[in-house]
C-alpha positions as CSV (number, residue, x, y, z in Angstrom):
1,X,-45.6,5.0,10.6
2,X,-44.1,7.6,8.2
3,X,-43.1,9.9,11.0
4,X,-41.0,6.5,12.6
5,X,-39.4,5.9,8.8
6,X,-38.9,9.9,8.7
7,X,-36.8,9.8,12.0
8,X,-34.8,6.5,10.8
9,X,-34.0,8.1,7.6
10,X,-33.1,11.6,9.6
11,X,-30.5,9.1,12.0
12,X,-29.2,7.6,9.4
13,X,-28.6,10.4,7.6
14,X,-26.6,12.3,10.7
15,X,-25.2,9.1,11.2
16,X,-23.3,9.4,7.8
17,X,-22.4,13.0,8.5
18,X,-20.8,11.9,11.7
19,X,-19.0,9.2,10.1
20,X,-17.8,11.2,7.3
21,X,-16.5,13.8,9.3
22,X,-14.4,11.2,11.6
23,X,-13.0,9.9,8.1
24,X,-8.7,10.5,8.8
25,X,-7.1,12.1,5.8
26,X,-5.8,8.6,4.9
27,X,-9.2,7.7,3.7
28,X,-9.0,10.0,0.6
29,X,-5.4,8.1,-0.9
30,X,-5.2,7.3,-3.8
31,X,-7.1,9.8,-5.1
32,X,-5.7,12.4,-7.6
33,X,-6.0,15.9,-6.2
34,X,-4.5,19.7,-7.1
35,X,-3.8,22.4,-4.6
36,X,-2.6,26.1,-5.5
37,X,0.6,27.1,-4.2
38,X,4.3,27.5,-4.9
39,X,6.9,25.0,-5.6
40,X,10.4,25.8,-3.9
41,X,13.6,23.8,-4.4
42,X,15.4,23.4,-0.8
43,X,19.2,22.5,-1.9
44,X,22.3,23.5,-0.3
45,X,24.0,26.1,-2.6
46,X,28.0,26.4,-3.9
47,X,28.9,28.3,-0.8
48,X,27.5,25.5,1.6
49,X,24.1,27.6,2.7
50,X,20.6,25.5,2.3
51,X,18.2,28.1,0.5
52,X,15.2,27.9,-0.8
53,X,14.4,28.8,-4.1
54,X,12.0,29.1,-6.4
55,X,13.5,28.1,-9.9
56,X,13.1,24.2,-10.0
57,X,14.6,23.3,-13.1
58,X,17.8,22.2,-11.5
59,X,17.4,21.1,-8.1
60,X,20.1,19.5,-6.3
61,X,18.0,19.0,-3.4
62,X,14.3,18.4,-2.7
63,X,11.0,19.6,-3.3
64,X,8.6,20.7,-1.3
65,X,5.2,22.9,-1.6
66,X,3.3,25.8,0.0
67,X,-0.5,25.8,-0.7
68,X,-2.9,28.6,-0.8
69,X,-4.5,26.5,2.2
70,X,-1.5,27.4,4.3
71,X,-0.2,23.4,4.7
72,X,3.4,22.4,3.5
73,X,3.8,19.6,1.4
74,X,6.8,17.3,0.5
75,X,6.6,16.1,-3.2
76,X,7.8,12.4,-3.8
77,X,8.6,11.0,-7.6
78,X,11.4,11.2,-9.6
79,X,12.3,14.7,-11.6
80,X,10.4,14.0,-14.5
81,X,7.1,12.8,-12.2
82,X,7.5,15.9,-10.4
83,X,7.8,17.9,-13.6
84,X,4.4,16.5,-14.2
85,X,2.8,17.0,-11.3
86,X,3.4,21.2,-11.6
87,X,1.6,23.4,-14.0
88,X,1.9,27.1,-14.1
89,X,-0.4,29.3,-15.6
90,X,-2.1,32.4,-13.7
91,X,-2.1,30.2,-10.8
92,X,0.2,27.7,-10.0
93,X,-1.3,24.5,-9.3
94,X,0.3,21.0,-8.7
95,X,-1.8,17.3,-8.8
96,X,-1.0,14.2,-7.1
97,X,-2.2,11.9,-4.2
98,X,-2.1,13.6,-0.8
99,X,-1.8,11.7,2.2
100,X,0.0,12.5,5.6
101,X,-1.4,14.7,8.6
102,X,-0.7,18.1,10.0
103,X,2.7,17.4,10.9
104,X,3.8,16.1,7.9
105,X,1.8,16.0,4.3
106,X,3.2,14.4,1.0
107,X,2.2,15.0,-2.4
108,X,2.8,12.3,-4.4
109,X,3.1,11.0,-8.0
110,X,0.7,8.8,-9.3
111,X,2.9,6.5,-10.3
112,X,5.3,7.2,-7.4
113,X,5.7,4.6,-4.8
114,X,2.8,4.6,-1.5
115,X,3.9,6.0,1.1
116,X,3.2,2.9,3.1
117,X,4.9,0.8,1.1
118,X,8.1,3.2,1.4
119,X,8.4,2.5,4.3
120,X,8.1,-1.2,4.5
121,X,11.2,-1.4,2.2
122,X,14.7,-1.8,3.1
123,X,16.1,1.1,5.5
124,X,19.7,3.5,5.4
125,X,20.5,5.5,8.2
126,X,21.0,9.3,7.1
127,X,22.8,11.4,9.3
128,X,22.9,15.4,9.4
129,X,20.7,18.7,10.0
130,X,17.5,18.5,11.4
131,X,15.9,22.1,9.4
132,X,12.3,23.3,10.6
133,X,10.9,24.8,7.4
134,X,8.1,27.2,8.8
135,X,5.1,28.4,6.8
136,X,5.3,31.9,5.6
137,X,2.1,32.9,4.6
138,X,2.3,36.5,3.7
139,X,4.8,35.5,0.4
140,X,4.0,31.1,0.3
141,X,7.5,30.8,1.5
142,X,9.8,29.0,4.1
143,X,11.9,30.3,7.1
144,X,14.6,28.0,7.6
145,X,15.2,27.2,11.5
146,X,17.5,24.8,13.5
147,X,15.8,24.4,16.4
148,X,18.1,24.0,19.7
149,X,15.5,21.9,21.4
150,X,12.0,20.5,20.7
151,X,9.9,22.4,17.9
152,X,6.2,20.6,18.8
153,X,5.0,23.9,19.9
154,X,5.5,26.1,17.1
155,X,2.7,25.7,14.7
156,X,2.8,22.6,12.3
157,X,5.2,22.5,9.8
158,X,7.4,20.8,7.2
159,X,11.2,19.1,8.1
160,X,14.2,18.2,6.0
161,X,17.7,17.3,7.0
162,X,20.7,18.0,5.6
163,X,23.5,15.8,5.2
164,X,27.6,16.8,5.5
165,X,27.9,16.2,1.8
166,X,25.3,18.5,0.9
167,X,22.0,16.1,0.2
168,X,19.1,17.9,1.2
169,X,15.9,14.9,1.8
170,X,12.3,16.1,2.9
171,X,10.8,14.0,6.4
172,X,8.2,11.8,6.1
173,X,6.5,9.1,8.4
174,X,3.5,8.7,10.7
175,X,2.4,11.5,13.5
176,X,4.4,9.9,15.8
177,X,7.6,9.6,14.6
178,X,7.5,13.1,13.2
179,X,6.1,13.9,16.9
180,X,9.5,12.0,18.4
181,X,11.6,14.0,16.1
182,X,9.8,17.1,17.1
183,X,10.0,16.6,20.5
184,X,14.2,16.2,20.8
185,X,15.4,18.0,23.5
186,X,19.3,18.0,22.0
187,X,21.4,19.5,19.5
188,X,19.8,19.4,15.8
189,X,23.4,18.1,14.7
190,X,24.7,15.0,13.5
191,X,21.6,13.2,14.2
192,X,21.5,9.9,13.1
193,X,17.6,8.8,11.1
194,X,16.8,5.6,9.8
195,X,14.5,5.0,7.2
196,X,14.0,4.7,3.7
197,X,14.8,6.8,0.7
198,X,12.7,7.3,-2.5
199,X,12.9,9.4,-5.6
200,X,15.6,11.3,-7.1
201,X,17.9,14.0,-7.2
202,X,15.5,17.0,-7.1
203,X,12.7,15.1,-5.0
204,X,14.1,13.3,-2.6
205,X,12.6,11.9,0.5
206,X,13.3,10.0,3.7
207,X,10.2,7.8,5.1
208,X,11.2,8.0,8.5
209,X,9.6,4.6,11.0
């Protein structure tokens, strides 16, 4: 008898193991986390070049993170939010609700609008640059790259697009819309995205359907 309650407690157990490793990254939302990294500001600058750069006081254009862990991460919430979310000591670190997957994750504000319902809300289309920001991981930086056909081979990593007048928003959206933008086969120019915009100058982002 104790040897058949031994083996349903030992199933059970592995059971919840299993589970809990099948658990999508979704499952942890809404839950406040910090990761180690850098913070970069991706603007276009006065001589019409998008740069990244690590002084964030004055961004004109988005922001977006590189942790210790290697992943990219789009922050979302207004200036001040995001002002919040970074602390810089020995270490910088920066706290907030991550959600996403590997081809696109978001950092957000706590108090910044979900993800989800972002992009239930009313859509603009946004039309410019496709930009592949790819992971350096020797200095936590970015290497800009317009890709001249589909970019789902290259390892995972972060997208923004860059309008004519200079707006610079990080992508967002589910695995398979990122996917459909990754796997374009034309010119990264002029391409027209519809979706729905949320934050601010300095932390702006296009949830992409």
């Amino acid at each position: 008898m104790v040897r058949s309650v031994l083996g349903i407690i030992s199933l059970s157990l592995i059971l919840a193991f299993v589970i809990a490793l099948a658990k999508p990254v979704f499952a942890q939302e809404g839950e406040m986390q910090s990761i180690e990294g850098t913070v970069f500001c991706v603007e276009v600058d006065e001589t019409g070049n998008m740069v990244t750069k690590k002084d964030v006081t004055m961004c004109k254009g988005t922001l977006m993170a590189i942790g210790a862990d290697g992943k990219s991460y789009a922050i979302s919430g207004t200036a001040e939010q995001a002002k919040q979310m970074m602390k810089t000591g020995k270490k910088q670190t920066v706290s907030g609700i991550i959600s996403g997957h590997e081809r696109g994750w978001i950092l957000a504000a706590a108090s910044a609008e979900h993800p989800q319902a972002a992009a239930s809300g009313d859509e603009v289309k946004v039309t410019g640059t496709i930009v592949c920001l790819l992971p350096n991981y020797q200095d936590l930086g970015f290497k800009q790259v317009v890709a001249t056909g589909p970019c789902n081979e290259i390892e995972p990593h972060a997208h923004v697009v860059r309008t004519k007048d200079g707006q610079v928003y990080a992508l967002y959206g589910s695995e398979e819309s990122i996917k459909k933008i990754e796997s374009m086969s034309d010119k990264r120019d002029e391409v027209e995205l519809q979706g729905k915009v949320q934050g601010e100058q300095g932390a702006w982002v296009l949830f992409v359907n």
